[in-house]
Kinemage of the C-alpha trace (Angstrom):
@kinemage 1
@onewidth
@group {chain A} dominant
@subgroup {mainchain}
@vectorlist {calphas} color= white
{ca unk a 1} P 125.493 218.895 -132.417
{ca unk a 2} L 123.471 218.520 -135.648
{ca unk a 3} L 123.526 214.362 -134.984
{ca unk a 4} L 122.477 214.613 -131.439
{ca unk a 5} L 119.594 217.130 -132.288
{ca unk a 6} L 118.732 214.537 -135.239
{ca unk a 7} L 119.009 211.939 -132.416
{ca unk a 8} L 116.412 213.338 -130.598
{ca unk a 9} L 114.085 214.004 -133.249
{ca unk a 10} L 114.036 210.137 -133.865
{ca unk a 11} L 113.925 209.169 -130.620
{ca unk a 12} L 110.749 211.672 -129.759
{ca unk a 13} L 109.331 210.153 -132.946
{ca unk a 14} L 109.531 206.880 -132.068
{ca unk a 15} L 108.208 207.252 -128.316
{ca unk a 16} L 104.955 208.793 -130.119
{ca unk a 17} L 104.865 205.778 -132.224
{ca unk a 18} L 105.095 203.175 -128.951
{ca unk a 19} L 102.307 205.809 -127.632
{ca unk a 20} L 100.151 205.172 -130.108
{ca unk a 21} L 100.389 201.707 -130.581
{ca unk a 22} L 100.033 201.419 -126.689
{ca unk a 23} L 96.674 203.117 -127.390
{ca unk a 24} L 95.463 200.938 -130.060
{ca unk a 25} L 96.184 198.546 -127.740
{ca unk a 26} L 93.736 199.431 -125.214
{ca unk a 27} L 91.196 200.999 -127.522
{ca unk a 28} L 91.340 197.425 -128.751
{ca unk a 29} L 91.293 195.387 -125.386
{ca unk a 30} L 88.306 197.939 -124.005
{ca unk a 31} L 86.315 197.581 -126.989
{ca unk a 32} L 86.852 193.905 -126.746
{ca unk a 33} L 85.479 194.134 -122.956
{ca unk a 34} L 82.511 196.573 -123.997
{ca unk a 35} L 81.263 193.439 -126.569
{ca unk a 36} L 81.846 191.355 -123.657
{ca unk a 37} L 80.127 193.578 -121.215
{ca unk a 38} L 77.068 194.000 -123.826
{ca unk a 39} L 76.693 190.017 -124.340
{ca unk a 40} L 76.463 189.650 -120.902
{ca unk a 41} L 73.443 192.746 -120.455
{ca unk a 42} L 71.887 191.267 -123.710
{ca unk a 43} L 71.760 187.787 -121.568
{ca unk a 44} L 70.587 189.453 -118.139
{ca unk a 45} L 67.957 191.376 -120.083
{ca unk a 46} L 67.021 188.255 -121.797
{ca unk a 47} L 66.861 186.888 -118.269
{ca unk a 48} L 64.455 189.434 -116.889
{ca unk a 49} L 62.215 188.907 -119.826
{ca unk a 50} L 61.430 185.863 -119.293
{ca unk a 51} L 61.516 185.748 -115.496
{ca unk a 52} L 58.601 189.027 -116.346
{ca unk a 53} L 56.956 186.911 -118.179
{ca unk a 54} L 56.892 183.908 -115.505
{ca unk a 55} L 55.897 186.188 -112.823
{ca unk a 56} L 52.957 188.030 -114.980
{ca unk a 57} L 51.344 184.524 -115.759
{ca unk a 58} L 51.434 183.413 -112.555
{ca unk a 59} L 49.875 186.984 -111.045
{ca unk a 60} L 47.197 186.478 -113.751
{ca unk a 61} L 46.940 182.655 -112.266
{ca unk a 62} L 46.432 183.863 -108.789
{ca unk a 63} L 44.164 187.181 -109.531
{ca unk a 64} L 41.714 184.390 -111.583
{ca unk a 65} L 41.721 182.268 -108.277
{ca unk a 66} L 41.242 185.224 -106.273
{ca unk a 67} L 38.879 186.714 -107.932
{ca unk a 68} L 36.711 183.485 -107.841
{ca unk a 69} L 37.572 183.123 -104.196
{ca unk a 70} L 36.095 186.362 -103.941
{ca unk a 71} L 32.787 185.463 -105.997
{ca unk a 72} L 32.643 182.516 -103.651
{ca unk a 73} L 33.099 184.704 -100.252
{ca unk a 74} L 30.758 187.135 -101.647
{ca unk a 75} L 27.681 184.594 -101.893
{ca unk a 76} L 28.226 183.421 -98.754
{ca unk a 77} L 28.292 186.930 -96.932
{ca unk a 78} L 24.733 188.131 -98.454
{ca unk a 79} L 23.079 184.883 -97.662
{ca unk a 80} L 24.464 185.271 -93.981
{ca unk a 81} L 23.242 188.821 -94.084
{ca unk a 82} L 20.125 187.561 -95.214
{ca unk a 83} L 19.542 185.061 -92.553
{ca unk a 84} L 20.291 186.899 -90.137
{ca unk a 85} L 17.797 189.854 -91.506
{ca unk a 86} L 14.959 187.668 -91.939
{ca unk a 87} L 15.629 186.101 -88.570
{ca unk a 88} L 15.056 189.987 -86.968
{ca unk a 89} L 12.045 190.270 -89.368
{ca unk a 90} L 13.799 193.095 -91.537
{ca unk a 91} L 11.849 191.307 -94.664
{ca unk a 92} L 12.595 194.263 -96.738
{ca unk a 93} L 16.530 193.347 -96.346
{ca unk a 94} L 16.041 189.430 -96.318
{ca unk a 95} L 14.988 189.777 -100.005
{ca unk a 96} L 17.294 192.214 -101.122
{ca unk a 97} L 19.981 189.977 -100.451
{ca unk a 98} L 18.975 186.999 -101.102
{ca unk a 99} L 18.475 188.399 -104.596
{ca unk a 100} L 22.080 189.450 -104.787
{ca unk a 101} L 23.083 185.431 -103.406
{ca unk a 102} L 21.070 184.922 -106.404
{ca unk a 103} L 22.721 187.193 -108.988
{ca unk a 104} L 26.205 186.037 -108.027
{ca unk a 105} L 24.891 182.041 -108.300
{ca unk a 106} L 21.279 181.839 -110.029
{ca unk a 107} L 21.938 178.007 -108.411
{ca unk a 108} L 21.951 178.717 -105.304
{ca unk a 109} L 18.743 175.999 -104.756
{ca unk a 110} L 18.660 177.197 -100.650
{ca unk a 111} L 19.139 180.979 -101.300
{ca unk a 112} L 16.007 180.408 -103.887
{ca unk a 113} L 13.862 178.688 -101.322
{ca unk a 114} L 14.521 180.871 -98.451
{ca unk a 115} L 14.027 183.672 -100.977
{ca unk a 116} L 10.170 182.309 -101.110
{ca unk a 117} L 9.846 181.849 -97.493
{ca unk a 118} L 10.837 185.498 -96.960
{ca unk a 119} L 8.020 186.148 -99.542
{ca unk a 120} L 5.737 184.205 -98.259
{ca unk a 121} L 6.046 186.245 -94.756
{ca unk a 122} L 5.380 189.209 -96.868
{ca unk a 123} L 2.276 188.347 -98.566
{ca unk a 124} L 3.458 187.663 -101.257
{ca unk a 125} L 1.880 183.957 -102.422
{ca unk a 126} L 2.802 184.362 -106.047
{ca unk a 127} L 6.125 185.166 -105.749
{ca unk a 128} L 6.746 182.763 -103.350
{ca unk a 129} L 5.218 179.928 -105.348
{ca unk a 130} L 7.563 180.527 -108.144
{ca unk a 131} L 10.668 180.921 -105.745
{ca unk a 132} L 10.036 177.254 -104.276
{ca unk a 133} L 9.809 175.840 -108.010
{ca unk a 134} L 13.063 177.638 -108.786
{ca unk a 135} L 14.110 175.685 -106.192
{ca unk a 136} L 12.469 172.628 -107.388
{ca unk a 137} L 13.973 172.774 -110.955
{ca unk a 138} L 17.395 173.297 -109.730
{ca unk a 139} L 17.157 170.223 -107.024
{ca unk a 140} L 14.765 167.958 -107.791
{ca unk a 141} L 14.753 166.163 -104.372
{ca unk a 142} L 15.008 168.865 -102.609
{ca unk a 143} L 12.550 167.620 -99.569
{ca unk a 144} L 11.659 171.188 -97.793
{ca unk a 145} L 10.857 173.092 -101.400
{ca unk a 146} L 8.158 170.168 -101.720
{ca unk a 147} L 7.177 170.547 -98.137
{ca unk a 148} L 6.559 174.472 -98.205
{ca unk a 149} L 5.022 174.630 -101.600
{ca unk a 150} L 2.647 172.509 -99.926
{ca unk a 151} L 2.844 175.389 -97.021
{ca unk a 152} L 1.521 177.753 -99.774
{ca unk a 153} L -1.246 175.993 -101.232
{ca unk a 154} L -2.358 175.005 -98.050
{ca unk a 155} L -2.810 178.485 -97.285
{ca unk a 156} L -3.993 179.473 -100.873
{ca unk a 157} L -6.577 177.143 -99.627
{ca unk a 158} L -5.450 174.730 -102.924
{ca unk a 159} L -5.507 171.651 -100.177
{ca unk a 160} L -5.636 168.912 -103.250
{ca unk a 161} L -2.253 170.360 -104.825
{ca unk a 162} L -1.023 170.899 -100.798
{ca unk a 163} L -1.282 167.114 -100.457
{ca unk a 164} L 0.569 166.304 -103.626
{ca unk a 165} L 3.407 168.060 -102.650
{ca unk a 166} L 3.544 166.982 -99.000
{ca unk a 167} L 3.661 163.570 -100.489
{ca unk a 168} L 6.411 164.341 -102.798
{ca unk a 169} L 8.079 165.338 -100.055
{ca unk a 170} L 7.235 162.287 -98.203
{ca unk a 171} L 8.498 160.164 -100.938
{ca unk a 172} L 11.794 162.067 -100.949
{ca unk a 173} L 11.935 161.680 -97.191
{ca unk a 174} L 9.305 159.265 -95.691
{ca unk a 175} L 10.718 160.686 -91.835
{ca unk a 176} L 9.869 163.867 -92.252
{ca unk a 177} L 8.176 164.131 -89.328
{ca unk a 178} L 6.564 167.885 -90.423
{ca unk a 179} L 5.417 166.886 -93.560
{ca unk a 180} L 3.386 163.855 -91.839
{ca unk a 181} L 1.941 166.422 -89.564
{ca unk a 182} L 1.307 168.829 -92.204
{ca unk a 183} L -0.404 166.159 -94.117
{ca unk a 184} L -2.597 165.280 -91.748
{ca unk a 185} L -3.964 168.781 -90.998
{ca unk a 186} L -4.741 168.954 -95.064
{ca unk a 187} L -6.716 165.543 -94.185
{ca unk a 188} L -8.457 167.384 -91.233
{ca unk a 189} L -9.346 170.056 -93.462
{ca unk a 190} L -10.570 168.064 -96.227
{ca unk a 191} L -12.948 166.002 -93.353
{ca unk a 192} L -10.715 162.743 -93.849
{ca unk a 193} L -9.849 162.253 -89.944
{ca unk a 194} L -8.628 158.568 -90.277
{ca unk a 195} L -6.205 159.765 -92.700
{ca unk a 196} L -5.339 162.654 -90.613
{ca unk a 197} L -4.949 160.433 -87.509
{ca unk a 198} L -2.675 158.081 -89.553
{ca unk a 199} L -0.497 161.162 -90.069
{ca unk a 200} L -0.342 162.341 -86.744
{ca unk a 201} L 0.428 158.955 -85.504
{ca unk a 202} L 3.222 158.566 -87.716
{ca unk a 203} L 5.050 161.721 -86.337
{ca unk a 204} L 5.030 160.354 -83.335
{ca unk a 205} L 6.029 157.093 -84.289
{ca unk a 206} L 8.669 158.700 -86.081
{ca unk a 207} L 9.932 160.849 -83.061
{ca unk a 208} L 8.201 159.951 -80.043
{ca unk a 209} L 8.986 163.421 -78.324
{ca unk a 210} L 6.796 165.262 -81.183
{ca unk a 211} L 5.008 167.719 -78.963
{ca unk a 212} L 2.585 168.777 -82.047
{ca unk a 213} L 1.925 165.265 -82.973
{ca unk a 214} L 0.233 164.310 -79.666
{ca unk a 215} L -1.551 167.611 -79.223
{ca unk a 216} L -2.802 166.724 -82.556
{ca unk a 217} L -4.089 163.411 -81.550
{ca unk a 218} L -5.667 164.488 -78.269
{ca unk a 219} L -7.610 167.223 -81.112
{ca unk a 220} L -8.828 164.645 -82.854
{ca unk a 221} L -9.880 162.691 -79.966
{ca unk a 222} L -11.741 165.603 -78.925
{ca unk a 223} L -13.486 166.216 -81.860
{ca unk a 224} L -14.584 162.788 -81.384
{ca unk a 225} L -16.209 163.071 -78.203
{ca unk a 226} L -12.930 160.443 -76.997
{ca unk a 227} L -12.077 163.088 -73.694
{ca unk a 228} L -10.136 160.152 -72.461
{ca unk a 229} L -8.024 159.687 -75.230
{ca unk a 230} L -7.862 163.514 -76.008
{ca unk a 231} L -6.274 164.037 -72.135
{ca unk a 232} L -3.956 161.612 -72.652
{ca unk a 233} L -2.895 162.922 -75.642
{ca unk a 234} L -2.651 166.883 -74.357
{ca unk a 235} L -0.995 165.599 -70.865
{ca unk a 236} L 1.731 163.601 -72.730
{ca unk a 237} L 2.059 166.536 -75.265
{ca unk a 238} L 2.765 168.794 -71.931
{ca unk a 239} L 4.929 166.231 -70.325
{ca unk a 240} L 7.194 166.826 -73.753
{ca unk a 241} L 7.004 170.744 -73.623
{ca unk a 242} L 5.468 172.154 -70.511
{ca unk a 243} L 5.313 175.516 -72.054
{ca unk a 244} L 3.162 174.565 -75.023
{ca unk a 245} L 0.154 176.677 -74.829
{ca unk a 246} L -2.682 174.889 -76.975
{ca unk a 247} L -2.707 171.744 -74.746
{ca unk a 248} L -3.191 173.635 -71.817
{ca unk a 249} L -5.961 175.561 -73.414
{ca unk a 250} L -7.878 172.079 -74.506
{ca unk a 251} L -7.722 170.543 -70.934
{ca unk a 252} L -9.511 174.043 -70.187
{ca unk a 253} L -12.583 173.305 -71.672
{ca unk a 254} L -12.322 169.499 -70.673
{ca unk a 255} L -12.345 169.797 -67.266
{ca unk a 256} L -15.083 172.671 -67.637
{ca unk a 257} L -17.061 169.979 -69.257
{ca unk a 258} L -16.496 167.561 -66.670
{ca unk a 259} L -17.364 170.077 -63.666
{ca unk a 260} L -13.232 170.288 -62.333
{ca unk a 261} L -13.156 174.132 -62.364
{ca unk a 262} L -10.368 174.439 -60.437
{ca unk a 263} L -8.018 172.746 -63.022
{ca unk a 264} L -9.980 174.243 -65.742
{ca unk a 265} L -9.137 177.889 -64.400
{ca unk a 266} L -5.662 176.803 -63.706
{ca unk a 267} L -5.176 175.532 -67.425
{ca unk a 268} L -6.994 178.476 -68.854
{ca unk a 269} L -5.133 180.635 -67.057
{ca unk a 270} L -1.643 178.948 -67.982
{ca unk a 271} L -2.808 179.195 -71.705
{ca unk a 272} L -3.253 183.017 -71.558
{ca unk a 273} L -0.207 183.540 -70.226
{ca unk a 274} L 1.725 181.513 -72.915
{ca unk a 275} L -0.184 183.440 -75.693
{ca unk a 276} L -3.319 182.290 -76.246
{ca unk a 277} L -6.176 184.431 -76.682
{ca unk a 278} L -8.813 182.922 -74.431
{ca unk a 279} L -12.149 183.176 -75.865
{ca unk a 280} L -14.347 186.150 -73.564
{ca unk a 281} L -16.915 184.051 -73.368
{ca unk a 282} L -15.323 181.196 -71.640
{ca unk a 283} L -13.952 183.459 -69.451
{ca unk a 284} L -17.496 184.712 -68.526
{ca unk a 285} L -18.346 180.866 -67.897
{ca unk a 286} L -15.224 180.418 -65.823
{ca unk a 287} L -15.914 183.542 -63.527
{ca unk a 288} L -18.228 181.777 -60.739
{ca unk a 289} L -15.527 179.493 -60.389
{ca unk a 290} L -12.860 181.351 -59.070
């Protein structure tokens, strides 16, 4: 009884024994799997790092070419508004954003020269001066800033510095069939009509449908005492643009002049209608006539 009992004792010692050793065994194969398991999260972190990383710099690549996408689609939007402002003669607006085209690109040669036109509407000479040389120093051949500075001076009444920059403008573009004309009404005003006529002929010589340039002509003709040549000129002007008032107005006083009232009311009348405002006193003259 004693050996069985001693037996026992033994055997229950050495089943603790195996029990232990069996959970060595796993303590050892699951701490062997937890260094496994934490390599492999020290790699995927390592991983995400970088693929953070990666994804930040390119984010930070495309907000920089967004963001000057943006600068880009900005300028354009306030120099459409302010076309499209000046166009329904909201001046006030027209500058206001053409200053902000300006602030986003101080380069911007158009936005500076449309920025002097819309100051030039206003009154403003000075301003509008400076706006066109802006222009000027950012574009050197830039053809229309030449051609409305001379626009300014001509109406400053400055009709030497007018010519010199019609002629730069000229030399930039020699077709540009509005500076020609322009050029030769600074040669009217300065009493140089051969010079003028050479300029009006060469806008029409240029572009043979040049409404202004014949009109121009057939004023010069008149001036001259040539009626001939001035109704030619007015009747081919009229051919080009039927509606064009001033022609109209000029055969008026022709055919007064000549004793064919009939067609001089009819093209006196015609001219009022388009816009002119017919001098009262013709009117008076044209009265018994009708």
């Amino acid at each position: 009884m004693i050996e069985r009992n001693l037996m026992d004792f033994v055997q229950r010692g050495q089943g603790q024994r195996i029990n232990h050793l069996i959970c060595l065994l796993f303590f050892v194969n699951e701490s062997e799997k937890f260094e496994e398991r934490r390599g492999l999260l020290k790699t995927l972190l390592r991983s995400s790092f970088i693929l953070i990383v990666v994804l930040l710099l390119i984010s930070c690549g495309t907000s920089a070419k967004t963001k000057k996408e943006d600068k880009a689609l900005g300028v354009e939007e306030h120099f459409q508004l302010a076309f499209k402002a000046a166009e329904r003669g909201n001046l006030e607006e027209a500058v206001s954003e053409y200053q902000q085209v300006l602030k986003l690109d101080p380069k911007h040669s158009r936005a500076q020269l449309n920025l002097g036109v819309a100051y030039g509407r206003q009154g403003k000479w000075d301003k509008e001066i400076s706006q066109y040389k802006k222009a000027i120093g950012i574009d050197p051949n830039f053809e229309e800033a030449y051609f409305h500075l001379g626009v300014a001076y001509g109406e400053k009444g400055n009709l030497n510095e007018a010519t010199v920059q019609y002629q730069k403008a000229l030399k930039i573009n020699p077709n540009y069939v509005e500076a020609h004309n322009n050029l030769g009404n600074i040669y009217f005003r300065k009493g140089k009509i051969n010079d003028a006529l050479s300029s009006y002929a060469k806008t029409i010589e240029i572009k043979p449908d040049y409404a202004r340039g014949h009109f121009n002509i057939g004023s010069l003709h008149r001036q001259q005492g040539r009626a001939e040549e001035a109704m030619a000129s007015f009747k081919k002007a009229l051919e080009i643009d039927a509606r064009y008032a001033w022609p109209h107005y000029h055969l008026a006083f022709i055919y007064f002049e000549r004793g064919e009232f009939k067609l001089a009311i009819e093209h006196c009348d015609l001219a009022g209608k388009l816009g002119v405002v017919v001098d009262p006193k013709f009117l008076e003259r044209l009265k018994p006539y009708r």
